[in-house]
Residue frames as a rotation matrix with the C-alpha (Angstrom) as fourth column:
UNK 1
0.575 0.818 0.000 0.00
0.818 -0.575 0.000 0.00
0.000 0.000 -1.000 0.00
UNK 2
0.087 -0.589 0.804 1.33
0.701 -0.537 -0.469 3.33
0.707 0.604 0.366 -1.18
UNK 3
0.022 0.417 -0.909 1.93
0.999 -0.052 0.001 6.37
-0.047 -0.907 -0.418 1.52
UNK 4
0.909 0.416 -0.025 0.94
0.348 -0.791 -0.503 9.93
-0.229 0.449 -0.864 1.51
UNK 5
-0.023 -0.944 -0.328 5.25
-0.407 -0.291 0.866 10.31
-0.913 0.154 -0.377 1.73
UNK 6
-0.497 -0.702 0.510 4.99
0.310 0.406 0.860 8.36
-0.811 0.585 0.016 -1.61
UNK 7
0.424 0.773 0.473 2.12
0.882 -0.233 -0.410 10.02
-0.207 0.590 -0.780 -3.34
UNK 8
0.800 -0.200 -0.566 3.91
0.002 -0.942 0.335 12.98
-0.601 -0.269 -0.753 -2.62
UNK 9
-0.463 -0.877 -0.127 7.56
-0.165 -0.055 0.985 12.20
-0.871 0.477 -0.119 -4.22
UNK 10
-0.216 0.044 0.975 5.71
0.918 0.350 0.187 10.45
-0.333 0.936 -0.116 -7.31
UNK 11
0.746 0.539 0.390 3.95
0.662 -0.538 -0.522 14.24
-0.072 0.648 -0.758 -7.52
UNK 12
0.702 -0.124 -0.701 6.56
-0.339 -0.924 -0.175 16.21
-0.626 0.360 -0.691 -7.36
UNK 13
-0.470 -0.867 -0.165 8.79
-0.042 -0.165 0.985 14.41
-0.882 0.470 0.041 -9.69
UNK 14
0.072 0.858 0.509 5.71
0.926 0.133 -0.354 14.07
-0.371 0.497 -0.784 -12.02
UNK 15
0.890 0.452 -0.063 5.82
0.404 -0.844 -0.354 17.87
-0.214 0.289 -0.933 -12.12
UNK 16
0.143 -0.793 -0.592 9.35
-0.353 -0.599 0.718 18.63
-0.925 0.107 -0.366 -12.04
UNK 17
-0.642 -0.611 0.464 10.26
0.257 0.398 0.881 16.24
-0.722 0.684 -0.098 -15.28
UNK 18
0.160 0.711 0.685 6.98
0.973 0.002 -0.230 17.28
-0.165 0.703 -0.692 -16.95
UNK 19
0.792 -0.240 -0.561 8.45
-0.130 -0.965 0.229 21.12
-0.597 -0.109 -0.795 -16.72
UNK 20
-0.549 -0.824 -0.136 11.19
-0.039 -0.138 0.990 20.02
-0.835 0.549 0.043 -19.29
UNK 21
0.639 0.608 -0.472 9.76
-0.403 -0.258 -0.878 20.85
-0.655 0.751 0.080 -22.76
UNK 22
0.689 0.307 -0.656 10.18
-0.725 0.284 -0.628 18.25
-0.006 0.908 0.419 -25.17
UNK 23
-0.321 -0.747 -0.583 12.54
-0.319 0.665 -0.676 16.17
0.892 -0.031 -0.452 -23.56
UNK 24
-0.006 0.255 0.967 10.34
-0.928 0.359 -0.101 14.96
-0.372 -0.898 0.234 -20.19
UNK 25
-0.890 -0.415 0.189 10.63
-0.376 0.903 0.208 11.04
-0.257 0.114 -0.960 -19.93
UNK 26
-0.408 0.783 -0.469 7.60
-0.087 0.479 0.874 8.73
0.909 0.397 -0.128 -20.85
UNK 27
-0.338 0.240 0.910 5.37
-0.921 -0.285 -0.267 9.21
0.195 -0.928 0.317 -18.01
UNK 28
0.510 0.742 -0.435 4.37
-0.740 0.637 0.218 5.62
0.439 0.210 0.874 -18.23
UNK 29
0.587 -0.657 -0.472 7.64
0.106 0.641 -0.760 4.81
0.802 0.396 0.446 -17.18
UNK 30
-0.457 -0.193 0.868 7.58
-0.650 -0.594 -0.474 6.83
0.607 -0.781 0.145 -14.41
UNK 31
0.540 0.763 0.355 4.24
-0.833 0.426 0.353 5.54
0.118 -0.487 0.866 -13.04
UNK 32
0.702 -0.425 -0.571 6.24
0.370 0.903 -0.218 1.31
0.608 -0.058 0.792 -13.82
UNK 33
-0.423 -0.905 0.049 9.57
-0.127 0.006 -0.992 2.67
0.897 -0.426 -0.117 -12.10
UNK 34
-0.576 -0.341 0.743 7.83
-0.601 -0.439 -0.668 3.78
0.554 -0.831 0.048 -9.16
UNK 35
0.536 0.843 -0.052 5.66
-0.778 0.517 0.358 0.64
0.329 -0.151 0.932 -8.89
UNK 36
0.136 -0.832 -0.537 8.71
0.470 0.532 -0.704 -1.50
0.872 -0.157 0.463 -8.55
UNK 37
-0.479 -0.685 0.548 10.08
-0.386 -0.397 -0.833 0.76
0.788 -0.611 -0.074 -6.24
UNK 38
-0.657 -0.008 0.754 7.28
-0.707 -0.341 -0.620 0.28
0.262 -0.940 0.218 -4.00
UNK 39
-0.993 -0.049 0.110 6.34
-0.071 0.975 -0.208 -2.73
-0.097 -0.215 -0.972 -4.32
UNK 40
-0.437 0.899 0.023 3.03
-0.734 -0.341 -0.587 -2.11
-0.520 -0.273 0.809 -5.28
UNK 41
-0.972 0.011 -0.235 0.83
-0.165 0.682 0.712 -4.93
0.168 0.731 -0.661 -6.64
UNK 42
-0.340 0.918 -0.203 -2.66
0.811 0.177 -0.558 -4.36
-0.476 -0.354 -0.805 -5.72
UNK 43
-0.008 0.913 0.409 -5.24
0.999 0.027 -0.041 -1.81
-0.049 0.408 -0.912 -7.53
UNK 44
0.925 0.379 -0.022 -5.70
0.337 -0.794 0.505 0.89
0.174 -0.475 -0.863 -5.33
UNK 45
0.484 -0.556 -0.676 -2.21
0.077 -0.743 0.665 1.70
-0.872 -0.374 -0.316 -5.28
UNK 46
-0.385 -0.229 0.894 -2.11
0.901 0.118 0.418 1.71
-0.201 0.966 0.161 -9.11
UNK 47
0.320 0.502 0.804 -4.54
0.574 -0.777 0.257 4.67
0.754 0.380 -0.537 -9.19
UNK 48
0.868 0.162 -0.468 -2.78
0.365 -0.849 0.383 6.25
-0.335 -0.504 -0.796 -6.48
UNK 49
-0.437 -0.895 0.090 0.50
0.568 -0.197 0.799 5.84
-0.697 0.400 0.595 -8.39
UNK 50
-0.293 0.285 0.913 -1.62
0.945 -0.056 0.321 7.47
0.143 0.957 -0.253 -11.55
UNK 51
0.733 0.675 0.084 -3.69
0.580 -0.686 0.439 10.10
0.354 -0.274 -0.894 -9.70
UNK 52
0.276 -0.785 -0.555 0.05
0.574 -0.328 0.750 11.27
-0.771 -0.526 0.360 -8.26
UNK 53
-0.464 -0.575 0.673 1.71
0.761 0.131 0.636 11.00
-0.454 0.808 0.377 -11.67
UNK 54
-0.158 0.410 0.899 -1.28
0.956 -0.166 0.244 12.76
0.249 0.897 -0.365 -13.27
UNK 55
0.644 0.309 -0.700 -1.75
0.685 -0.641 0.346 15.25
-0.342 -0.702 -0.624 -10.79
UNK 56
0.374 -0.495 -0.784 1.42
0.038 -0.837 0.546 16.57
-0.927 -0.234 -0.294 -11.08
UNK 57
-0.604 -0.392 0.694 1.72
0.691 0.176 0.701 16.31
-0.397 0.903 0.165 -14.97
UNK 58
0.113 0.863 0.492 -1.27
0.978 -0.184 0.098 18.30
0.175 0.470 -0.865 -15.09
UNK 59
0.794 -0.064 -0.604 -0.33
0.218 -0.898 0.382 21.20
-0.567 -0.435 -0.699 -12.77
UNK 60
-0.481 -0.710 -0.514 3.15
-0.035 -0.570 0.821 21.93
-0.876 0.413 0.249 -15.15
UNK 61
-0.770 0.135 0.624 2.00
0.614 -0.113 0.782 21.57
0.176 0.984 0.004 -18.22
UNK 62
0.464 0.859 0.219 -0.82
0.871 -0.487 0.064 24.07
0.161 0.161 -0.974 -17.00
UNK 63
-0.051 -0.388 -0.920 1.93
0.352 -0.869 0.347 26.50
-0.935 -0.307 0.181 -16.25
UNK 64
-0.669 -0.546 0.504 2.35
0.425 0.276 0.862 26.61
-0.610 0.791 0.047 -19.76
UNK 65
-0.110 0.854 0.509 -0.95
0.913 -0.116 0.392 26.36
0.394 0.508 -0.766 -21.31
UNK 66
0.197 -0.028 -0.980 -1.42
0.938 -0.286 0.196 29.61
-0.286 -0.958 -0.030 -18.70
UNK 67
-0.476 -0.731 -0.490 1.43
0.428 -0.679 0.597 31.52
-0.768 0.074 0.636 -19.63
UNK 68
-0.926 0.100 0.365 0.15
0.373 0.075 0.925 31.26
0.065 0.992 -0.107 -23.18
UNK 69
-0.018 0.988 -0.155 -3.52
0.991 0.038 0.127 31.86
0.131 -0.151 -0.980 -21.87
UNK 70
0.601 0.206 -0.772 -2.91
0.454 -0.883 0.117 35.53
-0.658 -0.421 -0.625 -20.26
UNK 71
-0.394 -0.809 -0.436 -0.28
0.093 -0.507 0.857 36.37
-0.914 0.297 0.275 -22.85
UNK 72
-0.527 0.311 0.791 -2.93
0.778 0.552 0.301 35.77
-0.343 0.774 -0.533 -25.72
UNK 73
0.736 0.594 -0.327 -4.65
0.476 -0.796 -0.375 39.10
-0.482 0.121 -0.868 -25.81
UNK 74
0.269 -0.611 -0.744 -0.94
-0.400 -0.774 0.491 40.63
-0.876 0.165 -0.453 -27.19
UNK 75
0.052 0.064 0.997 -1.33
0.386 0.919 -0.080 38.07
-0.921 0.389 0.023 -29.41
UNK 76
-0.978 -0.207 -0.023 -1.24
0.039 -0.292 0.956 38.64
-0.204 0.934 0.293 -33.45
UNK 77
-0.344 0.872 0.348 -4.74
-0.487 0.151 -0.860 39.26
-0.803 -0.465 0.373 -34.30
UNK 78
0.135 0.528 -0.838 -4.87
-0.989 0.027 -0.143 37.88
-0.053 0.849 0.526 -37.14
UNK 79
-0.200 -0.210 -0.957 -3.10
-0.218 0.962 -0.166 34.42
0.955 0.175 -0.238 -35.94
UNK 80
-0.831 0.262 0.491 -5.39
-0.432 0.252 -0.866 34.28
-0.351 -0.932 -0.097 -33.35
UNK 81
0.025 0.992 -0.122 -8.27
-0.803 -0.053 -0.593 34.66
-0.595 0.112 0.796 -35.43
UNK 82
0.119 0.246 -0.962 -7.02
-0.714 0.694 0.089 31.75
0.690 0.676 0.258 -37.62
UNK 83
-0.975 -0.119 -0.186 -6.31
0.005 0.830 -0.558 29.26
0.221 -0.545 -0.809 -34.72
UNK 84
-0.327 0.808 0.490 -9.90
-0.512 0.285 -0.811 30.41
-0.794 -0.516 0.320 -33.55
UNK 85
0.124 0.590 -0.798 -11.28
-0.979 -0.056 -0.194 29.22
-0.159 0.805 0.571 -37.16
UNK 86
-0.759 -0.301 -0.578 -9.67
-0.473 0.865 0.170 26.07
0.448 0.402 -0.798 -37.22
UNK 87
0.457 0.733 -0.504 -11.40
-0.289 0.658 0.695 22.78
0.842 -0.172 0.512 -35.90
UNK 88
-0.490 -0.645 -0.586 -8.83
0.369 0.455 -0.810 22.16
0.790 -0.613 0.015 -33.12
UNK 89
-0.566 0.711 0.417 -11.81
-0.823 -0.518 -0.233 23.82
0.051 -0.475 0.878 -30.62
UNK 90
0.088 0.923 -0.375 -13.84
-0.975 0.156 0.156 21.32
0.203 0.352 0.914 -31.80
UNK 91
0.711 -0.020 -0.703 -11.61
-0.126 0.980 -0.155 18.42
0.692 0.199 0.694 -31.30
UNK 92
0.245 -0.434 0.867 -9.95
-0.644 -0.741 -0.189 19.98
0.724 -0.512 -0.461 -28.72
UNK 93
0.064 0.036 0.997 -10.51
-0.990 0.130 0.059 18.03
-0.128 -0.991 0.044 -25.52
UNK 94
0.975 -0.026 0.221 -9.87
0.071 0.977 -0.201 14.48
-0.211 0.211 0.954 -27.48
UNK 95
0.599 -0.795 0.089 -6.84
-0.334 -0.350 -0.875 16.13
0.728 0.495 -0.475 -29.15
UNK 96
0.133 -0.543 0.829 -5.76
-0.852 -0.490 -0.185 16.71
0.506 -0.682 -0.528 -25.49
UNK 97
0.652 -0.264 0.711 -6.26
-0.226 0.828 0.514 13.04
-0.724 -0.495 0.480 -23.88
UNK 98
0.896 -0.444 -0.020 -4.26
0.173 0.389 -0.905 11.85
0.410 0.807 0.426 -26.91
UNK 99
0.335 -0.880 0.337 -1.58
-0.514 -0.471 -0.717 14.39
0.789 0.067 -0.610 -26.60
UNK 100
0.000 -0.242 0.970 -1.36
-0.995 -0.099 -0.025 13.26
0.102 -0.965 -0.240 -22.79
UNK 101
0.637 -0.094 0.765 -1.92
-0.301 0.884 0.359 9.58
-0.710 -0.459 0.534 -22.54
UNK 102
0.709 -0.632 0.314 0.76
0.620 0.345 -0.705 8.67
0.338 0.694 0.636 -26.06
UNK 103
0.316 -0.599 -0.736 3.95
0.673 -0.406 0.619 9.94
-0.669 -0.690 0.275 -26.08
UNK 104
0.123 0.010 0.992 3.44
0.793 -0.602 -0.092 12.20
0.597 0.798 -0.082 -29.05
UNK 105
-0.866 -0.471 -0.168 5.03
0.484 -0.705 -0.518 15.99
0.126 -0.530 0.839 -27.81
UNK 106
0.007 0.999 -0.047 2.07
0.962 0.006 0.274 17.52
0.274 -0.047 -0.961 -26.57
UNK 107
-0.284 -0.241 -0.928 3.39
0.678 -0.735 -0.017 21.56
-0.678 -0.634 0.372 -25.90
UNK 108
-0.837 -0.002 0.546 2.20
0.509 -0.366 0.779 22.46
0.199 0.931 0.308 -29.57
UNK 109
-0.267 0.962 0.057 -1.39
0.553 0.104 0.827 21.41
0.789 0.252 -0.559 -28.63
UNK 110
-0.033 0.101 -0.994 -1.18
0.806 -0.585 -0.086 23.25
-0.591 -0.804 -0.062 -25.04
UNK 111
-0.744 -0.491 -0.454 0.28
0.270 -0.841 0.468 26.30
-0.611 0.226 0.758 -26.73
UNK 112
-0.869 0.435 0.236 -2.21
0.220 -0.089 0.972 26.31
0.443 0.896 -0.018 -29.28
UNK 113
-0.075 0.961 -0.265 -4.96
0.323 0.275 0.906 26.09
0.943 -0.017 -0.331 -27.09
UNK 114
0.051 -0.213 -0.976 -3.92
0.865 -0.479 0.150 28.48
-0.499 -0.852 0.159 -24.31
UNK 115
-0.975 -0.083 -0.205 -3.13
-0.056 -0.804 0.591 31.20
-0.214 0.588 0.780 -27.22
UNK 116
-0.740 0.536 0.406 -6.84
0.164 -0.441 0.882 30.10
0.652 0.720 0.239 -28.03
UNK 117
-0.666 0.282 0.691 -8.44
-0.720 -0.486 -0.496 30.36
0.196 -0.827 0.526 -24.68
UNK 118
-0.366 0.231 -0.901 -9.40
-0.137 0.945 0.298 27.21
0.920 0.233 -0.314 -24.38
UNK 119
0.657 0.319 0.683 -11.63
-0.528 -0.453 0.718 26.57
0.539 -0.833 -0.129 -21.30
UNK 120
-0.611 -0.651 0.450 -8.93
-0.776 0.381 -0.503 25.84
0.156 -0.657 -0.738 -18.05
UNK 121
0.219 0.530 0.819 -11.44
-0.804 0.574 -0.157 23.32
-0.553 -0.624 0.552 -16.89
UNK 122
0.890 0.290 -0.351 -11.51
-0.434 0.309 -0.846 21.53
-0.137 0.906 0.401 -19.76
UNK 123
0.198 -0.973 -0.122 -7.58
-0.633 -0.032 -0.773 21.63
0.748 0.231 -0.622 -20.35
UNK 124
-0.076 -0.318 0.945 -7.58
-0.997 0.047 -0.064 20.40
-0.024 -0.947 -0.321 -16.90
UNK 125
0.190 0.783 0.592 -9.97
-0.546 0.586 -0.599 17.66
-0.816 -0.210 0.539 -16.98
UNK 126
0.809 -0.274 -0.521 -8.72
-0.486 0.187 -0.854 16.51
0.331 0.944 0.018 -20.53
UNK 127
0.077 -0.969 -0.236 -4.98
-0.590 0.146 -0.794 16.26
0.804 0.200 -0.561 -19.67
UNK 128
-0.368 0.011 0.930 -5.34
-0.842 0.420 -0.339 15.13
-0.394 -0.907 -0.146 -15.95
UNK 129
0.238 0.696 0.677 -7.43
-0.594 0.656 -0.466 11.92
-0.769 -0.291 0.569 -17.24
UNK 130
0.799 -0.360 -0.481 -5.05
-0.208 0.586 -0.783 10.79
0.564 0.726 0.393 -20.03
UNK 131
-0.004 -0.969 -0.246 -2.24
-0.571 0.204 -0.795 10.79
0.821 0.137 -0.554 -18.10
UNK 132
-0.003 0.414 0.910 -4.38
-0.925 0.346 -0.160 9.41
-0.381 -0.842 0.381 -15.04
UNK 133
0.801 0.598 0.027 -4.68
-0.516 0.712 -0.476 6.65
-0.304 0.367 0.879 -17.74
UNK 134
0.357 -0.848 -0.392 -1.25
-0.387 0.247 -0.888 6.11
0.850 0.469 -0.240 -19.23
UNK 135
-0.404 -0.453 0.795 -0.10
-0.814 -0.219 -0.538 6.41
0.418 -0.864 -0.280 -15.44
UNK 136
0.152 0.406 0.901 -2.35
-0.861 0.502 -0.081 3.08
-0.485 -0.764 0.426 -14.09
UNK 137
0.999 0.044 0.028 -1.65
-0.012 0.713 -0.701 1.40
-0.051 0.699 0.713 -16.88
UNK 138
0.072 -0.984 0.160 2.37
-0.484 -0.175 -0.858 2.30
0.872 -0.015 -0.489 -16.43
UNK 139
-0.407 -0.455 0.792 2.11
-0.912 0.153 -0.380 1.28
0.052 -0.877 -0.477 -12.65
UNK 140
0.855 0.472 0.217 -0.42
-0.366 0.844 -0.393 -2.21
-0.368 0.257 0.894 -13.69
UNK 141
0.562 -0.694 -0.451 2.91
-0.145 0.454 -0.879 -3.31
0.814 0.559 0.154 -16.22
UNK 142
-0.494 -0.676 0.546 5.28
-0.718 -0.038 -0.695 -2.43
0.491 -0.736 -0.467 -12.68
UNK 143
-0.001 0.378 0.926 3.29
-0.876 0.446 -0.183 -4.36
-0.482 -0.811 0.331 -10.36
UNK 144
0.813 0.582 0.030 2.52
-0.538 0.769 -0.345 -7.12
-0.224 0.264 0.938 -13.00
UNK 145
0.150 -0.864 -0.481 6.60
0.011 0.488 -0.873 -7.65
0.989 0.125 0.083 -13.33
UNK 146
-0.173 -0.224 0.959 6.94
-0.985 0.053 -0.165 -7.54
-0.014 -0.973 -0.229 -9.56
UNK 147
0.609 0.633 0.478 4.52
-0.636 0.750 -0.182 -11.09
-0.474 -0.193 0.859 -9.80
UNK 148
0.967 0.224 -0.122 6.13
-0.253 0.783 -0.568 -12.45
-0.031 0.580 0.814 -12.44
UNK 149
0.100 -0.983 -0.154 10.15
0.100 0.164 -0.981 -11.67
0.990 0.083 0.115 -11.88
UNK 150
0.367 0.242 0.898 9.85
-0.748 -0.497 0.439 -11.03
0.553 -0.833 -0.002 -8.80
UNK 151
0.939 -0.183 0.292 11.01
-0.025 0.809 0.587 -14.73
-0.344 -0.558 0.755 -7.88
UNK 152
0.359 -0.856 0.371 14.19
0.866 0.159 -0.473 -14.44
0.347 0.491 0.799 -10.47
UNK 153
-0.343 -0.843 0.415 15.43
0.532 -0.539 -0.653 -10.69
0.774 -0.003 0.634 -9.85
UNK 154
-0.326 0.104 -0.940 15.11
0.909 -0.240 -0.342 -8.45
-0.261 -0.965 -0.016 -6.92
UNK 155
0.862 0.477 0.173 12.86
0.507 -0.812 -0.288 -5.25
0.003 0.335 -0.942 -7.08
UNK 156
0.370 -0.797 -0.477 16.68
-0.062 -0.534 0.843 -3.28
-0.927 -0.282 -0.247 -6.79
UNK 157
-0.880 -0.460 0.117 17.57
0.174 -0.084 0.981 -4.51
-0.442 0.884 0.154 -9.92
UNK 158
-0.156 0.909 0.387 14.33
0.946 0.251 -0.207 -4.44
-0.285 0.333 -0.899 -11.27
UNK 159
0.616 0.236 -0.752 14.11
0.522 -0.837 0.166 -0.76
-0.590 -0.494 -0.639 -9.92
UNK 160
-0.195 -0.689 -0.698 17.62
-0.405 -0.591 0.697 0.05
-0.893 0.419 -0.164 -12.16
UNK 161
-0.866 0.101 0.489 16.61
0.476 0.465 0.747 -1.92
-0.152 0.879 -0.451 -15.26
UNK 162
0.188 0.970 0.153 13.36
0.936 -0.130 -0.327 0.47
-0.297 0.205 -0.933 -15.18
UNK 163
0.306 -0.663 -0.683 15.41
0.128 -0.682 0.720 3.39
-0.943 -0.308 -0.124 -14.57
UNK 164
-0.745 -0.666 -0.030 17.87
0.028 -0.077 0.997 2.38
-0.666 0.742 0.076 -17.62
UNK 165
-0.080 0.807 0.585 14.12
0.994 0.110 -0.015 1.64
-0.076 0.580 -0.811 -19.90
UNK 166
0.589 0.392 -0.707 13.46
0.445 -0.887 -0.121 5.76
-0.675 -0.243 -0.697 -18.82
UNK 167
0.388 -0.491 -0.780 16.41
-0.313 -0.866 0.390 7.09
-0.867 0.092 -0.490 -20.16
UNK 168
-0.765 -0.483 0.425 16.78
0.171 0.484 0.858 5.14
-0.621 0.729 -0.288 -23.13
UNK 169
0.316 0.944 0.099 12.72
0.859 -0.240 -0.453 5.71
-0.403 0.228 -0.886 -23.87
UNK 170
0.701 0.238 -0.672 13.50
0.123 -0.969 -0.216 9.64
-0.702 0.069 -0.709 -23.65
UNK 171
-0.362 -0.931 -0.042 16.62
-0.141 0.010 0.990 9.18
-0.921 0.364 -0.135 -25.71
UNK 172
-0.635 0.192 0.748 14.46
0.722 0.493 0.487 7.76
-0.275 0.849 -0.451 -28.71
UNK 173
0.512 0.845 -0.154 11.84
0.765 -0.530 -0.365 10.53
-0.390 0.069 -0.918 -28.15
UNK 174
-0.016 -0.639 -0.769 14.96
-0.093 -0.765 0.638 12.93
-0.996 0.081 -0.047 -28.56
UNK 175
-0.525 -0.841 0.132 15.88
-0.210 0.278 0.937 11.40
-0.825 0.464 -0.323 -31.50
UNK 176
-0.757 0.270 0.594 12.89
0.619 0.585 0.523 10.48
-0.206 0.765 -0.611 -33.50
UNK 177
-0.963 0.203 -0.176 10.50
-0.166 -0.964 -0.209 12.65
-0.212 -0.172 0.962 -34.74
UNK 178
-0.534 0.695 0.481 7.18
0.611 0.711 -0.348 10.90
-0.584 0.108 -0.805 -34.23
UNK 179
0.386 0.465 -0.797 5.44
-0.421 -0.680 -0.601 14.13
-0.821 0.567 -0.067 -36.20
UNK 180
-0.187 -0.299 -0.936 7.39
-0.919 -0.284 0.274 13.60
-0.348 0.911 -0.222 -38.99
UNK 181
-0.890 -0.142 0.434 6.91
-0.177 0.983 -0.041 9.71
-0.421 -0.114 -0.900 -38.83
UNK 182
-0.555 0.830 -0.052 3.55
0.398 0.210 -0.893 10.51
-0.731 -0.516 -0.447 -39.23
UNK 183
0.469 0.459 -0.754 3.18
-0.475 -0.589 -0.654 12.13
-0.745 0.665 -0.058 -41.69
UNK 184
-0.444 -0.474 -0.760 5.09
-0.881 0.075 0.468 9.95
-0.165 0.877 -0.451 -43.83
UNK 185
-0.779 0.551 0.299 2.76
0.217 0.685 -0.695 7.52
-0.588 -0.477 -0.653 -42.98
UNK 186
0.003 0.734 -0.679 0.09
0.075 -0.677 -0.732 9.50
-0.997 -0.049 -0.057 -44.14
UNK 187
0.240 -0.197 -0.951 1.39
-0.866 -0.486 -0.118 10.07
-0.439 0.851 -0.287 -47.38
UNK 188
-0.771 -0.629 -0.100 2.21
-0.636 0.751 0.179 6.83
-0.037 0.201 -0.979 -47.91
UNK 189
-0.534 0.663 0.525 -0.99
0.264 0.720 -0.642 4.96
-0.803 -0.204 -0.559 -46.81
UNK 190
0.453 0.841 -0.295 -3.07
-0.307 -0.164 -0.938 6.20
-0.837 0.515 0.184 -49.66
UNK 191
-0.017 -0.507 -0.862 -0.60
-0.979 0.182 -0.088 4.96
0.202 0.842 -0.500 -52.27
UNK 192
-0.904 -0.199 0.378 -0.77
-0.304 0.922 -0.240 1.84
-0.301 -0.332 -0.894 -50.57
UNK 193
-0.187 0.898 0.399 -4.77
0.207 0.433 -0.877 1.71
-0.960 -0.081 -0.267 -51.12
UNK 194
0.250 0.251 -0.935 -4.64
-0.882 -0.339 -0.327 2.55
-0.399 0.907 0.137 -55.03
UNK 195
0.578 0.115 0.808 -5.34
0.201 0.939 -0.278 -0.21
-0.791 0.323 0.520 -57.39
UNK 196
-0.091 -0.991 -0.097 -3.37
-0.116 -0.086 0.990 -1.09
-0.989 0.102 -0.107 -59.94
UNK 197
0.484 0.620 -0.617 -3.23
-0.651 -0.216 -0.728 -0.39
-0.585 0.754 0.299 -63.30
């Protein structure tokens, strides 16, 4: 069973590592490290590892979104009024679990949507409940290797082999641009569905 000393550390490194722009680790990996650590293997201290994690993923990235929120009125008006025109309003609050529960960079879609006044609740409620998700499902994978290695290696090693998974995770995120990945996808997938002449 998790304690309020450990709800506490998971939030504030939750918030400090989510305060690096574009280079914060996979929070999912957080949520699995710190299941190991603490030996957690029961429910309820999956969602309290998540509700930590998400908590404090939510409260930095809202510094952001913020900044961007009160700084929007000096905005350009004219590339305000297109961001208001788009559909990203409309698809807004899915956009946002996405952005938050994958590990696709997700400071565009803040920014965007703090520059368009986007409601805080929303933003809140959106981002807090993807990474609430990524985050029970990150500490469920920790707990479910506790059961199963748990007779072969010791949660110590366990604990640095999660560790070494983080910084190798954030290393690929450095390195790959899943945008661009994506879009070559994209462009690709319709050539793929054209018959042949």
């Amino acid at each position: 069973m998790m304690t309020p000393l450990g709800f506490i550390v998971i939030f504030a490194v939750s918030f400090i590592l989510n305060l690096i722009p574009f280079a914060g680790p996979s929070n999912m990996l957080i949520a699995y490290t710190f299941a190991i650590r603490l030996g957690s293997t029961d429910f309820l201290s999956f969602a309290l590892i998540g509700a930590a994690m998400a908590l404090g993923s939510a409260l930095a990235k809202g510094i952001y979104y913020m900044v961007t929120f009160f700084i929007s009125d000096r905005y350009v008006k004219k590339r305000r009024e297109k961001l208001d025109a788009s559909k990203i309003k409309r698809w807004a609050f899915p956009l946002l679990f996405l952005a938050a529960a994958t590990p696709i960079p997700d400071e565009p879609i803040i920014i965007a949507l703090g520059l368009m006044k986007y409601s805080p609740t929303k933003f809140f409620g959106a981002y807090f409940l993807g990474k609430f998700g990524i985050g029970v499902m990150g500490a469920f994978l920790g707990g479910f290797s506790i059961e199963l290695l748990g007779d072969f290696i010791s949660p110590e090693i366990m604990f640095v082999m999660s560790i070494a998974m983080t910084i190798a995770f954030t290393i690929i995120l450095l390195k790959v641009d899943l945008g661009e990945l994506f879009e070559k996808y994209l462009r690709r997938k319709p050539k793929a569905n054209q018959e042949p002449k």
